[in-house]
MMTF fields as JSON, N, C-alpha, C and O atoms, coordinates in Angstrom:
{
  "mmtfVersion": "1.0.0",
  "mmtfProducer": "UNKNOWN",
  "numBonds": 327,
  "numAtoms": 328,
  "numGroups": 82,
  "numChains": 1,
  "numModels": 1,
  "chainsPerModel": [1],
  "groupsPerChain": [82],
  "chainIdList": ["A"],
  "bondAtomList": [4, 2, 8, 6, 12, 10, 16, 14, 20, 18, 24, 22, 28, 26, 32, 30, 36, 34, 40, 38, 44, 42, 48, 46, 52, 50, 56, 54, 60, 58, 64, 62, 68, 66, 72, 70, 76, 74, 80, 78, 84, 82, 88, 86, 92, 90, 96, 94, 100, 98, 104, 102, 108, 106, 112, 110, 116, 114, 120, 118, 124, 122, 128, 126, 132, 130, 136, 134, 140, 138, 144, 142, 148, 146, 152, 150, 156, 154, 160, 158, 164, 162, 168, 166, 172, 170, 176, 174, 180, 178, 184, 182, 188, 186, 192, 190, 196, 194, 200, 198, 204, 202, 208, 206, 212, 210, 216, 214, 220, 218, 224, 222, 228, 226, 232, 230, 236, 234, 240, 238, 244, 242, 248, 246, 252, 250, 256, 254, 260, 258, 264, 262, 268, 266, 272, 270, 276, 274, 280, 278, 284, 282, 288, 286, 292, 290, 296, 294, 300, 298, 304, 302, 308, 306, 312, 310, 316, 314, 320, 318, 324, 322],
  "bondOrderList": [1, 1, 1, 1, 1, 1, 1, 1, 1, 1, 1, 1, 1, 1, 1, 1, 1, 1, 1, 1, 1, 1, 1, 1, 1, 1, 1, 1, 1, 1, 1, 1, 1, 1, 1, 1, 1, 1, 1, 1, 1, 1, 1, 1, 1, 1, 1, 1, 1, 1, 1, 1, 1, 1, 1, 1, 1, 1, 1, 1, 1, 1, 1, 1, 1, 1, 1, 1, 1, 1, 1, 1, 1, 1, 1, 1, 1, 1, 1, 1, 1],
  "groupList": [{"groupName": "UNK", "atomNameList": ["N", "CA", "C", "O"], "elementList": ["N", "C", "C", "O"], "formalChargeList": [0, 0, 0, 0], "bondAtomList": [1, 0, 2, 1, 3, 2], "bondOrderList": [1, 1, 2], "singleLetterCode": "X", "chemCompType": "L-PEPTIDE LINKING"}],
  "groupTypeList": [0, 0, 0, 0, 0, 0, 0, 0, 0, 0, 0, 0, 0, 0, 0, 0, 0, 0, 0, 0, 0, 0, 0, 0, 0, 0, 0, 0, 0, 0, 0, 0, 0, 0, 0, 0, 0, 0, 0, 0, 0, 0, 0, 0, 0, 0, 0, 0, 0, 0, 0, 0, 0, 0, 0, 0, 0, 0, 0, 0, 0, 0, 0, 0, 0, 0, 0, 0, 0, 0, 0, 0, 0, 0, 0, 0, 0, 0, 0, 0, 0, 0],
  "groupIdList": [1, 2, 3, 4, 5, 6, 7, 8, 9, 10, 11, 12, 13, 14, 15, 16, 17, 18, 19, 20, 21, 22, 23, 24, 25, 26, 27, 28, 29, 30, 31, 32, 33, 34, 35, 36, 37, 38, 39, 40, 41, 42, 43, 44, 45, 46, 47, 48, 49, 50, 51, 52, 53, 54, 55, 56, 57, 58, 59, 60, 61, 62, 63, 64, 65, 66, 67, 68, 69, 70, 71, 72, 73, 74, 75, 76, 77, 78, 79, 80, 81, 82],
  "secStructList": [7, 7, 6, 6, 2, 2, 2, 2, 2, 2, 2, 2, 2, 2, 2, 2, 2, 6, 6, 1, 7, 7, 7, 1, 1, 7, 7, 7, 7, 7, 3, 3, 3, 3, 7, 7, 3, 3, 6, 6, 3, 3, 7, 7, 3, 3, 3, 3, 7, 7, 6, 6, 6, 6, 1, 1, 7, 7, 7, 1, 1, 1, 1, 7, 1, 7, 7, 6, 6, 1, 7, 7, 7, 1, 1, 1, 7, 7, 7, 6, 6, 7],
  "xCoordList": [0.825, 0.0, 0.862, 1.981, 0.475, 1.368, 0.679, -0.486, 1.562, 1.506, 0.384, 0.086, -0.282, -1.849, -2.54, -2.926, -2.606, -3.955, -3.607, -4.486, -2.208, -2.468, -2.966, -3.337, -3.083, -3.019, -4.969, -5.651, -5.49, -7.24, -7.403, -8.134, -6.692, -7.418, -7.401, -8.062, -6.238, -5.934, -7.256, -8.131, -7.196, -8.61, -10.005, -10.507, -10.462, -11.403, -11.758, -12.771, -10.681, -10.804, -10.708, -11.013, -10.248, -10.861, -12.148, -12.687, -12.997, -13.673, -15.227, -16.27, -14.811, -15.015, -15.032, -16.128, -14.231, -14.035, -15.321, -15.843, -15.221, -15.85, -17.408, -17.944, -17.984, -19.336, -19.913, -20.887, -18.904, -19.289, -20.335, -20.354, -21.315, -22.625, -21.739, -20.99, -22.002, -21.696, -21.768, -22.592, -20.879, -20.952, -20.866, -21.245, -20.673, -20.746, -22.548, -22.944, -23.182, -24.646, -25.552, -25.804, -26.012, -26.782, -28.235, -28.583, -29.141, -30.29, -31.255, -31.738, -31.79, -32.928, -33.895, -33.79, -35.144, -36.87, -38.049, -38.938, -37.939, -38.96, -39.966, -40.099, -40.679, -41.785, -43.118, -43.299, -43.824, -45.4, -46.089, -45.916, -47.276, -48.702, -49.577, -50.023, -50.234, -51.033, -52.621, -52.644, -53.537, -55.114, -55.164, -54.197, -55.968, -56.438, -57.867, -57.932, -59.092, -60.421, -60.947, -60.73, -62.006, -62.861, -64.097, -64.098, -65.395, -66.627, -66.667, -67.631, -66.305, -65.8, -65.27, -65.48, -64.42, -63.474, -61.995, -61.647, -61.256, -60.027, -58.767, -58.866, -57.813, -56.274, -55.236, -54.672, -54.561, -53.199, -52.009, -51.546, -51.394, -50.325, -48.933, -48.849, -47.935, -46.618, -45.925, -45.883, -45.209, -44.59, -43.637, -43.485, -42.931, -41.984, -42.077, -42.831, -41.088, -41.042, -39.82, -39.053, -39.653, -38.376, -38.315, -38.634, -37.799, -37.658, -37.504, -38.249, -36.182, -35.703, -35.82, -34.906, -37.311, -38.019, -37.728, -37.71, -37.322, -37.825, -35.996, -35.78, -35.132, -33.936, -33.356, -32.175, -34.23, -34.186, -34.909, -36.067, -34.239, -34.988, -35.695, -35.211, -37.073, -37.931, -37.885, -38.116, -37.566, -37.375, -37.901, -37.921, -38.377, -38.193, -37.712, -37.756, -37.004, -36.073, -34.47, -33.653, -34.547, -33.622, -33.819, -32.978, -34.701, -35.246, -36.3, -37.126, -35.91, -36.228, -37.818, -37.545, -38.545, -40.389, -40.012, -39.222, -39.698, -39.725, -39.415, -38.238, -40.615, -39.662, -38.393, -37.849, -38.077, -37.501, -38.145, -37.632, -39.136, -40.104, -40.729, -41.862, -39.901, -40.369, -41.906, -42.594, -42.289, -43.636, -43.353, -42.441, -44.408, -44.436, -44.381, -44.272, -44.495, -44.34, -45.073, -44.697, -46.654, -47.323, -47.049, -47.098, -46.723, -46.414, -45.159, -44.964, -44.397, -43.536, -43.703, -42.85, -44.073, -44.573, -46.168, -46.725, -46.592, -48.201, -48.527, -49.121, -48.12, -48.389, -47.557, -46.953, -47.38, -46.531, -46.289, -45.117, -47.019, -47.419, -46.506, -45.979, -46.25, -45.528, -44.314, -43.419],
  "yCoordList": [-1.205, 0.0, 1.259, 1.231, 2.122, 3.592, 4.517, 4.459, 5.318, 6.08, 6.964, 7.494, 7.156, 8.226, 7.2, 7.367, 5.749, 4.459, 4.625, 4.924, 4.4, 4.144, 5.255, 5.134, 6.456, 7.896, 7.416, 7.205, 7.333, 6.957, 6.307, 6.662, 4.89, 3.794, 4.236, 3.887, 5.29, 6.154, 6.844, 6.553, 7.866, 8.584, 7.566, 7.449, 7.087, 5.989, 5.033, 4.772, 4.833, 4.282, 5.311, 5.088, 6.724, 7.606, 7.6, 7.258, 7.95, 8.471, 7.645, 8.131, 6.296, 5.442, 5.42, 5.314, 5.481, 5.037, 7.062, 7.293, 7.677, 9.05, 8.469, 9.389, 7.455, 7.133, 6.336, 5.603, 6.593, 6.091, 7.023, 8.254, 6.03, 7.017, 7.925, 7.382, 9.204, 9.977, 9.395, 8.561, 9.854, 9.86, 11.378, 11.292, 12.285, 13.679, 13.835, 14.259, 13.533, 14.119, 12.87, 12.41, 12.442, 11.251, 11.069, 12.138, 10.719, 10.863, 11.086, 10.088, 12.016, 12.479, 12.815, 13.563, 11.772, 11.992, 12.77, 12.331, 13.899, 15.034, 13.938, 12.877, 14.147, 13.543, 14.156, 15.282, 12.861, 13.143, 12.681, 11.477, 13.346, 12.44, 12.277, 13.351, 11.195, 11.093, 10.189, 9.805, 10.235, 9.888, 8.875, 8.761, 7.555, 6.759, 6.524, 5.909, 7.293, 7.226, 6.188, 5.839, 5.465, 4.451, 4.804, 5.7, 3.854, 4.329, 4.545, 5.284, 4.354, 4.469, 5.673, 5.977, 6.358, 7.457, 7.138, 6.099, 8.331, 8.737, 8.453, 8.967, 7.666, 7.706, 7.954, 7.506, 8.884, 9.376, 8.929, 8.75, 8.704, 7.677, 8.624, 9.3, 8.527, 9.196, 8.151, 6.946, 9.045, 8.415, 9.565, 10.476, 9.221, 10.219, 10.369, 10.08, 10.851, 11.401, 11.737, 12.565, 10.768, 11.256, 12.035, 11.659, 13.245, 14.127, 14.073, 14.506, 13.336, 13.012, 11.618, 10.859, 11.282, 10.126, 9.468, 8.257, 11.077, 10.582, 10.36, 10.109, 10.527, 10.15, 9.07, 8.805, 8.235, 6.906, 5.712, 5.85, 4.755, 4.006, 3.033, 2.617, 2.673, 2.011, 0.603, 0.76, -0.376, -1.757, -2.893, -3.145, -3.626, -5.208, -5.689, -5.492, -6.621, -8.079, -6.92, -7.281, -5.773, -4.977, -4.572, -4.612, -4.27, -3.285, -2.092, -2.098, -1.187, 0.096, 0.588, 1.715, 0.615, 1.015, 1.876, 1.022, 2.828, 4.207, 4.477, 4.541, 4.706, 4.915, 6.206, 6.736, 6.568, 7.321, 8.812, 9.745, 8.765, 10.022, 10.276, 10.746, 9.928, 9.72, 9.575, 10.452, 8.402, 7.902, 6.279, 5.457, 6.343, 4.682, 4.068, 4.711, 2.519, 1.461, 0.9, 0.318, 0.76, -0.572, -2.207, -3.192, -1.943, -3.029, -3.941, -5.017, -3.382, -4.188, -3.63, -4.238, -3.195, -2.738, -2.574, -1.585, -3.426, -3.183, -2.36, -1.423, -2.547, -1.861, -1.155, -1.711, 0.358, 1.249, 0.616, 0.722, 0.183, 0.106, -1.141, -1.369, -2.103, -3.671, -3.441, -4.286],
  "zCoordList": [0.0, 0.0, 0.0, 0.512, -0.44, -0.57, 0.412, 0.803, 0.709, 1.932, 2.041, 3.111, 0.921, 0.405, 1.361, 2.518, 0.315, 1.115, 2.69, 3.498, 3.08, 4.661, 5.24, 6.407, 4.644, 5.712, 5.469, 6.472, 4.265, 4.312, 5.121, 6.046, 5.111, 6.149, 7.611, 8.59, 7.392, 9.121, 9.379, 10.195, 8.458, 8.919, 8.854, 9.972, 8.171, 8.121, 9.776, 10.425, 9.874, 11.672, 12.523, 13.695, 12.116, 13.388, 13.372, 14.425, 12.251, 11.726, 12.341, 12.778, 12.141, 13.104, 14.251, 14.801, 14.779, 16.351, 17.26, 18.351, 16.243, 17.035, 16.225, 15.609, 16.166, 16.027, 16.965, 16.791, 18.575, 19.06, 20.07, 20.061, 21.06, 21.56, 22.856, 23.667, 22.808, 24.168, 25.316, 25.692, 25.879, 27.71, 28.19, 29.358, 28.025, 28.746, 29.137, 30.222, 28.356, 29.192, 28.73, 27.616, 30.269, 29.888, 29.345, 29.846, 28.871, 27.987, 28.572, 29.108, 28.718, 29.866, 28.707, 27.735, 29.276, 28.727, 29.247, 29.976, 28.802, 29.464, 30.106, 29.496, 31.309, 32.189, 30.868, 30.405, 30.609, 29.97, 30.548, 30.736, 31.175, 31.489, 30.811, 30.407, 30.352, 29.824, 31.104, 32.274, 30.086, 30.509, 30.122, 29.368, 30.16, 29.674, 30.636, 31.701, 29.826, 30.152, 29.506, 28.346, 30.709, 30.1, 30.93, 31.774, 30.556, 30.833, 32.637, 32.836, 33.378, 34.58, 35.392, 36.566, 34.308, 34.892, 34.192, 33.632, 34.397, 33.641, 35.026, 36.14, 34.651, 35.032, 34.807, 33.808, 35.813, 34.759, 35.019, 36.145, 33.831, 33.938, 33.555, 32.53, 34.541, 34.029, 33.35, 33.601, 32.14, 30.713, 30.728, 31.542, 29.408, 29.146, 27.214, 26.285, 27.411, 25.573, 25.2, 25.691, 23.957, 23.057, 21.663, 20.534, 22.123, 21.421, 19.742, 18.863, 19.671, 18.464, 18.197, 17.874, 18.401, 17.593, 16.512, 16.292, 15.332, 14.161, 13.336, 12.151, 14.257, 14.111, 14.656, 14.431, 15.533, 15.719, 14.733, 14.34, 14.454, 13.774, 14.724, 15.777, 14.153, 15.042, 13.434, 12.235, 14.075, 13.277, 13.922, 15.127, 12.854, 13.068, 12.299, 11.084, 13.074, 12.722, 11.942, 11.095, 12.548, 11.846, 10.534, 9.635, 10.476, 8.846, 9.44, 10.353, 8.579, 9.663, 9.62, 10.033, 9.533, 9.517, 9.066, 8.662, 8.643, 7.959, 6.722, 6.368, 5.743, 4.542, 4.421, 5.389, 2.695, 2.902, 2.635, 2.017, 3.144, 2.7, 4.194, 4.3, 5.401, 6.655, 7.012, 7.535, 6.661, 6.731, 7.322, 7.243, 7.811, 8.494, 7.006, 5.962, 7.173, 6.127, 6.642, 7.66, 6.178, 6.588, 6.39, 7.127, 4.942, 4.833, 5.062, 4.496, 5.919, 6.482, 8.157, 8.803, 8.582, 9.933, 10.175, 10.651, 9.862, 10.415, 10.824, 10.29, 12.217, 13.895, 14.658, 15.576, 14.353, 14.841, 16.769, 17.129, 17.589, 18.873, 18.989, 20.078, 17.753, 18.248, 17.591, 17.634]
}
């Protein structure tokens, strides 16, 4: 290999190795409450919420539900909830 290729494969494994997930600030989920009313009366349940949802991929079996027009995929994700 000539000294150009090794200096790429150099940067290529930094380049790498800084894709890894943070440690300076740990992942905090704003507190949400939500209701769930039935013929009876209403209960409120604390939940939380992630912000940047739509920059996570939500998958099964590792194929991502989202097309590339950020829309669900029914047909390979049915059921946003499973």
């Amino acid at each position: 290999p000539t000294l150009m290729q090794l200096a790429l494969l150099g940067f290529q494994i930094l380049e790498a190795a800084g894709q890894q997930a943070g440690t300076l600030q740990p992942e905090v989920h704003p507190e949400l409450w939500l209701q769930e009313c039935t013929g009876s009366g209403c209960e409120k349940h604390k939940s939380s919420i992630v912000l940047d949802a739509n920059w996570r991929w939500v998958n099964k079996g590792g194929q991502n539900c989202y097309t590339n027009q950020d829309t669900w995929d029914p047909t390979f994700c049915s059921d946003p909830a499973a």
